[in-house]
N, C-alpha and C positions, 0 to 999 in steps of 0.2 A: 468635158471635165478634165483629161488627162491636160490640156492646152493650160488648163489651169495649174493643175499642178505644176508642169513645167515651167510655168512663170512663176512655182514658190520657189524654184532654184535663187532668185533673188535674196533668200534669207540663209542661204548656203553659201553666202559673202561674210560669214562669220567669225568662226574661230578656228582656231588649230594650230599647232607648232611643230615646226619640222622635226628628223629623227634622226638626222644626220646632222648633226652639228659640224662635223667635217667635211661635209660638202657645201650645202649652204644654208645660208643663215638666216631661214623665210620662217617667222613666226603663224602663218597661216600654212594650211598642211598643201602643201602642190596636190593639187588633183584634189579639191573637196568641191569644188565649184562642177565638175565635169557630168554631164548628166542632163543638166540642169539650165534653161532657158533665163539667163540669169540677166539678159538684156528685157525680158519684158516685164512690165507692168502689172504684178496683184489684183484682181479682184476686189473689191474694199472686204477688209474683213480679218480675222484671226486665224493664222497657220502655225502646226508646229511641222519640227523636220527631225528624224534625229539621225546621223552618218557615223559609222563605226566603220574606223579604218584599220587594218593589218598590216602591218611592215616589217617583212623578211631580208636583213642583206644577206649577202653571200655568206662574208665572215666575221661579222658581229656574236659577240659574246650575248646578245638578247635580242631577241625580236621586239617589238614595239606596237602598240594598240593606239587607237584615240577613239573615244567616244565624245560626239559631240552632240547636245541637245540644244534647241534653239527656237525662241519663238520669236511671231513675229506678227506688227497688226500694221497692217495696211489699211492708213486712216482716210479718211470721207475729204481728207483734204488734196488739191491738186491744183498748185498755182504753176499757172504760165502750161498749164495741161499736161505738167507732171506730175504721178502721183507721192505721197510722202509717205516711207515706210520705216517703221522701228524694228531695232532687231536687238537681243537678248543672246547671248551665248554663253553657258558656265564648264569651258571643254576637261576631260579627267585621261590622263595620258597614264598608261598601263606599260608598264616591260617586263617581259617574260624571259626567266636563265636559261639557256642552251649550256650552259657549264657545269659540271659536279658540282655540288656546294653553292652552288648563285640561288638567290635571292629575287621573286616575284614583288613588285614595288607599286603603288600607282600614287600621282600628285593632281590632283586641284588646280589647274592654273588659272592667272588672271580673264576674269568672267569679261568679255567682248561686247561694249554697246555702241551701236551705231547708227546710222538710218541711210535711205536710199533716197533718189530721186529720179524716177521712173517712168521714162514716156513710152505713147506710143505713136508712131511717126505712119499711122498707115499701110496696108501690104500686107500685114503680121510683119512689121519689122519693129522691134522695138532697142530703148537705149534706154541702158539708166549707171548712175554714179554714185557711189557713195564714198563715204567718212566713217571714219570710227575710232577705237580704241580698244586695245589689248590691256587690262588695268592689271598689267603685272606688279605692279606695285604693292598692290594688298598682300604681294609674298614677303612683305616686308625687305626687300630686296636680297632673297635668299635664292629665289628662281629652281628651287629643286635641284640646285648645283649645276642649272642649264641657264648659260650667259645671256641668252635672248628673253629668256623670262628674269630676267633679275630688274627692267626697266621696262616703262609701257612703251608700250608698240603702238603707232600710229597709222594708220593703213586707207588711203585713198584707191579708189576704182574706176574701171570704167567698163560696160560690157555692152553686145549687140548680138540681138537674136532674132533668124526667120524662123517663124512654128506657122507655118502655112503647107497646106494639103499634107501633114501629119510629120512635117520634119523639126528637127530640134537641129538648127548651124547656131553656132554660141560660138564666140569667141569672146574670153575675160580678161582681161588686163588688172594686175594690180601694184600698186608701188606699196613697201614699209620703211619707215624709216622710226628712230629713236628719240628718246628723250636721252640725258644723261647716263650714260652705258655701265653695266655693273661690273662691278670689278671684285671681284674675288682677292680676302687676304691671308687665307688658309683650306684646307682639306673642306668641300660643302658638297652635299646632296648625294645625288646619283647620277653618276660614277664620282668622285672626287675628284675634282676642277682645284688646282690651285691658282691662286691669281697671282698677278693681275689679266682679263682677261677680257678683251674686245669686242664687238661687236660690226657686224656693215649692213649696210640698207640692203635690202635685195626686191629684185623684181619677178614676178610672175606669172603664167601664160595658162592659162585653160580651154582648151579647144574639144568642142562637143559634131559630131556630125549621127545622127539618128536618124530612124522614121519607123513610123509608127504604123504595126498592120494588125484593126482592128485593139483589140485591148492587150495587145503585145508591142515591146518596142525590143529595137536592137539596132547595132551600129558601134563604131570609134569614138574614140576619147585618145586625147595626147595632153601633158600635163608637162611644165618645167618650172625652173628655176633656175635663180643665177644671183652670186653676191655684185654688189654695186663698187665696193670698196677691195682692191687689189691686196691691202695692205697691212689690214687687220691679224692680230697676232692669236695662232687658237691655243697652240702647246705650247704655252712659255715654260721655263727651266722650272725642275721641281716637279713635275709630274711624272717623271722617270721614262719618258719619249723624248726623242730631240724634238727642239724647238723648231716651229716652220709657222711659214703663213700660209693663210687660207688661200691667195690668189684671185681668180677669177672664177672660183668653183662654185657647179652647178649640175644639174641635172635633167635630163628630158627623158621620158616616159611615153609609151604608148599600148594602148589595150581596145579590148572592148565591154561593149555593155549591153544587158538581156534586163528588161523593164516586164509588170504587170499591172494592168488598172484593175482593183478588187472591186472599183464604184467608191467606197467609203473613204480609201485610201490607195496610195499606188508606191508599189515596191521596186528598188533598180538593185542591179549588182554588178560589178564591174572588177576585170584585174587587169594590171599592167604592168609592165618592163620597162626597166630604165634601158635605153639602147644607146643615150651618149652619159659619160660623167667626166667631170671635169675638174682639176683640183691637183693638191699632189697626196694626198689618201681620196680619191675617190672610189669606190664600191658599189655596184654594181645590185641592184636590190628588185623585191615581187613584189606589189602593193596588192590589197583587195579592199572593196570597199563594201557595206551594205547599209540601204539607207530605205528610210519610211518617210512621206508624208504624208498629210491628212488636215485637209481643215478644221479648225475646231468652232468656229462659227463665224457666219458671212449675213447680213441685214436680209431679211425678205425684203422680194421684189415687192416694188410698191404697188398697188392695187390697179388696174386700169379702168381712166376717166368713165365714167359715167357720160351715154351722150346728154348732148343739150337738148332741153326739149324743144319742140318744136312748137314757136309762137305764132297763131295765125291772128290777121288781123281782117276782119270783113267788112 
C-alpha cells in the first residue's frame, strides 16, 4: 500500500510558487515533489494529497507558508501502456510579519491543471511526464504584487522512480516557462512591486533517496532551482533599492524525511537547508514541509473467473 502511495507523488507535480522572488523565479515551490515516487505510475483510481510548506529566510521581514490541496484521478485509460492522469491544484500562499507593526496576509493563486503520462518500464522503475498550467491569470493579472503570478505559468516534466525492496530513488526534472510577462505600472500587492517588472524561465531538480522499514520510512531529499534568463530586471527604480538584475540566481537545498503508513493514509515530513544560493541578494533560508495522502477511491478488483465446467463426452 505505502508503494502506492509513493506513486501518488505523481499528483505532487502540481502547484506552488516560490518565496523568494529574489533568488529565483520558479512558480512551482522547489522541493514539493521530494518525498514522493513521482516517476511511477497510479493505481486507477482517485487520490487526494495535501503539502504544507514553511519558509524561514535568514533575514526576511516575513516568513512564508503554502498550502497546497490537490486531487487527482488516475483514469482506466493507458495508451501505448502509459497510464493518463488528471491533476487539480487551487495552492493559498500565507506570509507571516517578523516586524513590529507587519501585517499577516494570505492570496489565492492561480489554480494548476494538468495531467501526466505514466509508465511502468518493469524492475519497479517507472517514468512518467507531464503538462500543465499555472492559470495565474484569473488574478486578473494583479499576481498579489508577485510578478510570476501576474501571467500563467506553463510547466512541463519529466521524472524516474526505483520503489523496489522498499526504496523511494526519484529523481524530478521540471522546466517553467511564461506567457506574456506582467508588468507592473504602480505600488501592487504584497510587498509593493513597482513596475515594470520581468520575469525568466527557470528550471528545477527534486531528488528523493528513502527506504522503507516496515510502516516507517526515512532517508534524503535535496531540492533546487535556478533562473533560465541572466537578464531579467527584479528592482527597477522607484522601489527605493537600487536597481539590479536577477542573474543566474538560484538555490539548492538538502534535508531529510521521517514517513508513517497509518493503512488509511500515510503521513511524511521533511526539513531542509539551502547550502548553495546564488544571485546578487541571495539568502540563505529553513524549509519544512508536512504532507498527507490518501486514496479516496480505487475500482474493486474484479471478481475471479469462474472455472469451466467440465464437459464429458462418452
Amino acid at each position: 500500500m505505502m508503494k502506492n502511495w509513493l506513486a501518488a507523488g505523481a499528483i505532487a507535480l502540481t502547484a506552488g510558487m516560490t518565496t523568494t522572488v529574489a533568488q529565483a523565479q520558479s512558480t512551482m515551490i522547489p522541493g514539493e515533489n521530494v518525498g514522493l515516487a513521482t516517476g511511477a505510475p497510479l493505481p486507477e483510481g482517485i487520490y487526494a494529497i495535501n503539502t504544507f510548506i514553511y519558509r524561514s529566510q535568514d533575514t526576511a521581514a516575513a516568513d512564508t507558508a503554502i498550502n497546497i490541496p490537490i486531487l487527482v484521478w488516475a483514469t482506466p485509460f493507458v495508451p501505448f501502456g502509459g497510464r493518463i492522469e488528471f491533476v487539480v491544484a487551487p495552492p493559498t500562499v500565507f506570509t507571516f510579519s517578523r516586524v513590529a507593526g507587519g501585517r499577516d496576509t494570505s492570496i489565492n493563486v492561480g489554480t494548476f491543471v494538468g495531467g501526466l503520462w505514466a509508465f511502468d518500464l518493469g524492475g519497479n522503475v517507472g517514468v512518467s511526464f507531464l503538462f500543465g498550467s499555472y492559470l495565474n491569470e484569473l488574478n486578473a493579472g494583479r499576481g498579489g504584487g508577485l510578478n510570476i503570478l501576474a501571467s500563467n505559468t506553463y510547466r512541463a516534466g519529466a521524472a524516474i522512480s526505483y520503489t523496489g525492496d522498499g526504496y523511494n530513488l526519484t529523481a524530478n526534472l521540471t522546466y517553467q516557462f511564461y506567457d506574456t510577462p506582467g508588468r507592473f505600472d504602480g505600488p501592487n500587492g504584497i510587498p509593493a512591486f513597482f513596475g515594470p517588472v520581468g520575469i525568466s524561465d527557470a528550471l528545477n531538480i527534486d531528488l528523493t533517496a528513502t527506504k522503507k522499514f516496515g510502516k516507517f520510512e526515512i532517508g534524503a531529499v535535496g531540492y533546487g532551482t535556478v533562473n533560465l534568463d541572466p537578464n531579467i530586471l527584479v528592482f527597477p527604480a522607484g522601489l527605493g533599492v537600487a536597481p539590479g538584475r536577477l542573474g543566474r540566481g538560484g538555490r539548492f537545498a538538502l534535508g531529510g524525511l521521517i514517513g508513517y503508513d497509518f493503512g488509511p493514509f500515510s503521513v511524511q515530513a521533511y526539513v531542509a537547508r539551502d547550502v548553495v544560493t546564488t544571485g546578487p541578494r541571495g539568502v540563505e533560508s529553513t524549509d519544512g514541509f508536512f504532507r498527507i495522502v490518501a486514496p479516496l477511491y480505487t475500482p474493486a478488483a474484479a471478481p475471479a473467473p469462474m472455472p469451466a465446467p467440465l464437459v464429458r463426452k462418452y
